[in-house]
MIDRENRO-196794 format. One record per residue (C-alpha): residue in one letter; x, y, z. Coordinates in nm, 4 decimals. Layout:
N
pavex | X | Y | Z
A | X | Y | Z
...
END
This chain:
157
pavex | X | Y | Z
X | -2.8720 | 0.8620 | -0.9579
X | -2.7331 | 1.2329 | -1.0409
X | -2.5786 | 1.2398 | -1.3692
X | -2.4513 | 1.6017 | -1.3650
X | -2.1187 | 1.5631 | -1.4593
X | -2.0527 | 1.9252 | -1.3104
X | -2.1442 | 1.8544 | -0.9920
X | -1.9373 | 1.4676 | -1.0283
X | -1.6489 | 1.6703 | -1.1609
X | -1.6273 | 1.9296 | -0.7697
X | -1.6820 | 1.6100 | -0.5615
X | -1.4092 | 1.4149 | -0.7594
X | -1.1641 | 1.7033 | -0.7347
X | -1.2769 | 1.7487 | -0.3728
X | -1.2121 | 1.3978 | -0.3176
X | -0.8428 | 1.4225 | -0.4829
X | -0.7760 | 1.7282 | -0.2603
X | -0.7410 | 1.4690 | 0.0721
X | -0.4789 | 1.2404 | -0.1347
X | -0.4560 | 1.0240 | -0.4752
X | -0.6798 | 0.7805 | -0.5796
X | -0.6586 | 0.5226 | -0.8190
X | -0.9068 | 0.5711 | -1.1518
X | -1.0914 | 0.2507 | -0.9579
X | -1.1425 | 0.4161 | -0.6145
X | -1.2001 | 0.7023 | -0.7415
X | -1.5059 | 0.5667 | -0.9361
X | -1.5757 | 0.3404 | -0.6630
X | -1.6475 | 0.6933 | -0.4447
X | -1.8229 | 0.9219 | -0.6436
X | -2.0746 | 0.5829 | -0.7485
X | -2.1030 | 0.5517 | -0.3363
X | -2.1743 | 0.9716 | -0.3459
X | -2.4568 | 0.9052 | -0.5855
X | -2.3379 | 0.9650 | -0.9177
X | -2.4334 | 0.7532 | -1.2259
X | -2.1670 | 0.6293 | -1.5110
X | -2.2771 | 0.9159 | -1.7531
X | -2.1564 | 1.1291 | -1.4860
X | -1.8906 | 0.9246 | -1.3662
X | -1.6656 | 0.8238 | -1.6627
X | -1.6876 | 1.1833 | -1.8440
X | -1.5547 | 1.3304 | -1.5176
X | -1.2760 | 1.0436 | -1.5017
X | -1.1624 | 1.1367 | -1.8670
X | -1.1479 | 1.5032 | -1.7696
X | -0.9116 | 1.4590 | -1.4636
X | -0.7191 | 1.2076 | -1.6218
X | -0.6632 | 1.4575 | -1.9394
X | -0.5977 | 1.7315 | -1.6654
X | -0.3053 | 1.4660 | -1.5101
X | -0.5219 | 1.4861 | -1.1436
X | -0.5865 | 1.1402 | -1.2111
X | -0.2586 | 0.9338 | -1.3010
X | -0.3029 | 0.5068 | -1.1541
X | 0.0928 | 0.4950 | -1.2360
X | 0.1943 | 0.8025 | -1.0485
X | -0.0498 | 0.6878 | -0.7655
X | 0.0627 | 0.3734 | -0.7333
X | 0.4232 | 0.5198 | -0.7449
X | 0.3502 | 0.7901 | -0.4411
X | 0.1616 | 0.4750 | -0.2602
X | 0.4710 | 0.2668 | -0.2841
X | 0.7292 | 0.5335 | -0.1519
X | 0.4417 | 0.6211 | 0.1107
X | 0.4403 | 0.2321 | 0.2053
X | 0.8155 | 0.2246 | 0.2364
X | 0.8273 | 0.4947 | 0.4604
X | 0.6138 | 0.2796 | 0.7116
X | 0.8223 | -0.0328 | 0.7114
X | 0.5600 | -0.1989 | 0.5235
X | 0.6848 | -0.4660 | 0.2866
X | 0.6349 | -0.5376 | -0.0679
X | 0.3615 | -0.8014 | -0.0984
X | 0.1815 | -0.6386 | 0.1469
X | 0.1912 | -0.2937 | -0.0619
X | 0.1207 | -0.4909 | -0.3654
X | -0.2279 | -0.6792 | -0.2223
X | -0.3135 | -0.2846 | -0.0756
X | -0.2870 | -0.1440 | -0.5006
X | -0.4660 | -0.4908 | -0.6323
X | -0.7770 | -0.3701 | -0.3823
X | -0.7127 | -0.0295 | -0.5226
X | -0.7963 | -0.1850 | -0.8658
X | -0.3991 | -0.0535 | -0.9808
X | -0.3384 | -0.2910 | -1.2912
X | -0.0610 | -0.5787 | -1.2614
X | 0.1681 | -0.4159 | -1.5127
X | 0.1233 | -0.0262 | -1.3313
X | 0.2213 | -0.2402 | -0.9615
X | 0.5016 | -0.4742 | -1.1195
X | 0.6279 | -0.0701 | -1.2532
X | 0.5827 | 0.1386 | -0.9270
X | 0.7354 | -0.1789 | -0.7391
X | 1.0285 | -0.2346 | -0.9314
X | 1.0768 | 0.1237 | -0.9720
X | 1.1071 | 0.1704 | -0.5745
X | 1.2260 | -0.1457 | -0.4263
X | 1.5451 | -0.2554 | -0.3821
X | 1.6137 | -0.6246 | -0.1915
X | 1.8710 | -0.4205 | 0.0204
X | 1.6379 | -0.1468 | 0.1110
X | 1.3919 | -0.4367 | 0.1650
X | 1.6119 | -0.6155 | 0.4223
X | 1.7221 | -0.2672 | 0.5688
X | 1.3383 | -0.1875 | 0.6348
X | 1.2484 | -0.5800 | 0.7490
X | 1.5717 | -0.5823 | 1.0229
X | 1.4966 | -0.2129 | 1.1349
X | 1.0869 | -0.3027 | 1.1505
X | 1.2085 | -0.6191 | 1.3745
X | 1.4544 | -0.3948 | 1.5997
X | 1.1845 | -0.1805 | 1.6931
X | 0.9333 | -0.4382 | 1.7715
X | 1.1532 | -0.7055 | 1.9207
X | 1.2237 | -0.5639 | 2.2542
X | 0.8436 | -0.4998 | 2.3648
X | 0.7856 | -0.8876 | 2.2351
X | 1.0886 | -1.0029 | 2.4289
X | 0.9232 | -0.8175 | 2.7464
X | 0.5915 | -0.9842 | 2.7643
X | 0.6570 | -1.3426 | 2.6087
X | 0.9164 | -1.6319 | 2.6295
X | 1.1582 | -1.6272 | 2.3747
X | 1.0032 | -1.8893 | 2.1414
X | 0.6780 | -1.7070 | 2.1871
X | 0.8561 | -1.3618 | 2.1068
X | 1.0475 | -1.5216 | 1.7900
X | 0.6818 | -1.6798 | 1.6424
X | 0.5292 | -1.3236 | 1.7063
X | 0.8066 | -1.1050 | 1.5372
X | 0.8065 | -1.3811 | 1.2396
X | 0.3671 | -1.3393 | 1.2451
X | 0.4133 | -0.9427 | 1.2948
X | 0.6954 | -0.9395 | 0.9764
X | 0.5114 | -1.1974 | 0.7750
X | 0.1767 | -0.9346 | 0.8046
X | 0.3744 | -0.6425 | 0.7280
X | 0.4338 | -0.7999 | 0.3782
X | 0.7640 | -0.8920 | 0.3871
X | 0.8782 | -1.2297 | 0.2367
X | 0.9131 | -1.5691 | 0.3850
X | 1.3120 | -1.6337 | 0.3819
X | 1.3362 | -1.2605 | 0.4657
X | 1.1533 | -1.3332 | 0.7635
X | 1.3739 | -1.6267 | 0.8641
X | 1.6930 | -1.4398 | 0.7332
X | 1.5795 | -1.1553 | 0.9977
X | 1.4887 | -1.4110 | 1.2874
X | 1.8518 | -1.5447 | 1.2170
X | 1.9658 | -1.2026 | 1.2404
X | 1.8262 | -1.0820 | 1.5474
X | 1.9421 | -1.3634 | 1.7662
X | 1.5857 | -1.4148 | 1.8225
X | 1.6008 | -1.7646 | 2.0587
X | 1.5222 | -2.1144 | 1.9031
X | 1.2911 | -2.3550 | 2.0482
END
């Protein structure tokens, strides 16, 4: 294990240079580049005392990021659990940046775009199960989902 927090300190920021981490997979990196914890958490104080290293404005940037990609909420909110983001820095970040109307906006607009390529290669049922599977594993919300099927015209069985 290398323990010179120098050295931990250039791959961190070289890390950070690509995009923001979380404090978690941040650690999670420079303990798969080699470094020990007397390297490690020294060189996480540091950036974090230098604002490089901020979980709240990371999970913040992650969330508008997210939107931008039709993704929904719980979906976004398992991705910053695995990216060891605390419950009370998500539950901010979330609430900060999601409205339900922007949330239906994205769901219906996600839907439009995929609907006509599912109504082209399956029966209508088939195509209204898929859409609801493809919505549901974007991460948007059950009754969304069925408000959006409704909403769509998407045919019954």
């Amino acid at each position: 294990m290398d323990a010179d927090p120098d050295r931990c300190y250039r791959a961190a920021v070289r890390i950070l240079n690509h995009r923001f981490n979380s404090t978690a997979e941040l650690k999670r990196k420079l303990r798969a580049k080699g470094f020990s914890s007397d390297a490690i958490d020294p060189t996480l104080e540091r950036l974090a005392a230098e604002k490089w290293l901020d979980d709240a404005r990371f999970a913040g940037a992650y969330v508008r990021t997210r939107l931008q990609r039709r993704i929904g909420k719980i979906r976004i909110r398992r991705e910053l659990i695995r990216a060891g983001v605390s419950d009370d820095l998500i539950a901010q970040a979330v609430g900060e940046n999601i409205e339900p109307e922007s949330e239906h906006a994205r769901a219906l607009a996600a839907a439009q775009k995929r609907l006509p390529a599912l109504m082209r290669r399956y029966e209508p049922a088939v195509a209204r199960n898929k859409l609801a599977a493809y919505l549901l594993n974007q991460g948007y919300d059950a009754a969304l989902v069925r408000d959006i099927l409704k909403e769509t015209r998407v045919a019954h069985d």
